[in-house]
C-alpha positions as CSV (number, residue, x, y, z in Angstrom):
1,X,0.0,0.0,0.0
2,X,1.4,3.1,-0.9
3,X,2.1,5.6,1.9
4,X,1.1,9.3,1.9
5,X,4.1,11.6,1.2
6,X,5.5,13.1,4.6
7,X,5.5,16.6,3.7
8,X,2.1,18.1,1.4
9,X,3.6,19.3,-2.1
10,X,1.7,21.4,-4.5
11,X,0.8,20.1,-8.1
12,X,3.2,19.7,-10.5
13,X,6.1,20.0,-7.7
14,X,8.2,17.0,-8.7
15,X,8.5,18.3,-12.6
16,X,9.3,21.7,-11.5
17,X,12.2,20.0,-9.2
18,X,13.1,18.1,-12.2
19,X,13.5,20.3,-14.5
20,X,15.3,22.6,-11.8
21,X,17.6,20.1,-11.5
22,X,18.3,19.5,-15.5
23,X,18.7,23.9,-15.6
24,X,21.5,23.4,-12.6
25,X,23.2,20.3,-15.2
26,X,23.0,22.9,-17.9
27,X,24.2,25.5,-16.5
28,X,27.5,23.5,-15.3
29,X,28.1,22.2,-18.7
30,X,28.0,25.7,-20.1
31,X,30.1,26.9,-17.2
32,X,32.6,24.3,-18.1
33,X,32.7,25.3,-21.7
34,X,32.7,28.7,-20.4
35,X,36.3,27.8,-19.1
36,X,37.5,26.2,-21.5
37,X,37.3,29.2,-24.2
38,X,39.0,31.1,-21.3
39,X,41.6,29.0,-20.8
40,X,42.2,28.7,-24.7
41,X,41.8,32.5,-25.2
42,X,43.8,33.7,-22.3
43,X,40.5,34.5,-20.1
44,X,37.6,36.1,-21.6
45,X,34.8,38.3,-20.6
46,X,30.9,38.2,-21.9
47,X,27.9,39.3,-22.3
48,X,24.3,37.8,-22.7
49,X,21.6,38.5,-24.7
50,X,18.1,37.5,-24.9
51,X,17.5,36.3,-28.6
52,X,13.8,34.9,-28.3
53,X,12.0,31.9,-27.9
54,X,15.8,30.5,-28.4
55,X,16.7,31.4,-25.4
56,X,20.2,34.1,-24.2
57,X,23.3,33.9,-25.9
58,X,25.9,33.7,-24.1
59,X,28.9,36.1,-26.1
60,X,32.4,35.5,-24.9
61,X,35.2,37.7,-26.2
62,X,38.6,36.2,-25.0
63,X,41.9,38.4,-23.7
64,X,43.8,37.4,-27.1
65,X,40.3,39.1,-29.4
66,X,38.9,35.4,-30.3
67,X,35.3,35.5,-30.0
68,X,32.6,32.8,-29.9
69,X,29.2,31.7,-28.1
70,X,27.1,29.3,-26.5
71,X,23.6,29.3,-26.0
72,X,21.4,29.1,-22.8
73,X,17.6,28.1,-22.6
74,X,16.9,30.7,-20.2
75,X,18.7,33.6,-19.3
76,X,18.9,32.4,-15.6
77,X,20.1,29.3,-17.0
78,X,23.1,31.5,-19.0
79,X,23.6,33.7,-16.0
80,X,24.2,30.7,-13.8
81,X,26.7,29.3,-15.9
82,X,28.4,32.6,-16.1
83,X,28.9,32.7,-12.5
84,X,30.3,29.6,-12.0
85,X,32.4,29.5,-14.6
86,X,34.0,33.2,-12.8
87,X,32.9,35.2,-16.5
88,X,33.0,38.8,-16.2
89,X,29.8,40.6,-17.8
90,X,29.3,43.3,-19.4
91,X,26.1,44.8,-19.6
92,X,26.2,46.1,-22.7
93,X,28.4,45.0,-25.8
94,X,29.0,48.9,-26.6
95,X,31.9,50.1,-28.1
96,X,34.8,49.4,-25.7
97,X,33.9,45.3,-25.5
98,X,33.3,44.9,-28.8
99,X,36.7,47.0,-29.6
100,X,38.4,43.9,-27.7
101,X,37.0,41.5,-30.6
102,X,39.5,40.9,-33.4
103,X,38.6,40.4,-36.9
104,X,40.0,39.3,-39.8
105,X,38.9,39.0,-43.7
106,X,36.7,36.3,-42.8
107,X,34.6,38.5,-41.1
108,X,35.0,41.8,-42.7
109,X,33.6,39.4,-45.9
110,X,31.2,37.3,-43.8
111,X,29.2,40.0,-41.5
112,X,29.9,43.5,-43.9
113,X,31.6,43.1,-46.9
114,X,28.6,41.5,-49.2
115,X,26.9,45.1,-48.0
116,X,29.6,47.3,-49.1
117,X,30.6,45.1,-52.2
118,X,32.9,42.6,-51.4
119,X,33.4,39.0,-52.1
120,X,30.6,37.0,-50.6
121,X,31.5,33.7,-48.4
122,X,28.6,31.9,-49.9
């Protein structure tokens, strides 16, 4: 016979732990990818933005100007993983971050240079 739980939980409590818990897993495994661009790039600094039903990006600019990103589910998810991992944020990617970013051809082509007439990447 089953016995009644000892303490009263509301509806839907044990998904909501669940999926708590599977956020926390996330968040490490960013967090350790997180480091891992740092440690490659000399540390890095980020940023996150919201992009949608798609959830935050999480932009990380490294010491050396090599760029790349993950993305979260949620933005507490991404800001989780950016505190564990030690990432410095910025709350804005305004001109002096995004100064910090080096580029090269491939992105002068890739991100601007099919607008002002260059050779396309396609």
């Amino acid at each position: 016979m089953a016995r009644p739980s000892p303490v009263d939980l509301p509806l839907g409590s044990i998904r909501v732990m669940a999926e708590t818990k599977q956020e926390e897993r996330r968040a490490a495994r960013l967090a350790k990818e997180i480091q891992a661009f740092s440690k490659a790039h000399g540390g890095c600094e980020g940023h996150l933005a919201h992009i949608g039903q798609a959830g935050t990006r999480i932009v990380l600019v490294g010491a050396d100007g090599g760029w790349g990103d993950l993305v979260a589910r949620t933005y507490e998810t991404a800001r989780q993983a950016a505190e564990k991992a030690g990432l410095t944020l910025h709350e804005e990617f305004d001109g002096e971050f995004a100064a910090k970013v080096a580029t090269g051809p491939y992105e002068w082509t890739r991100m601007a240079g099919i607008q002002i007439g260059g050779p396309s990447n396609g």
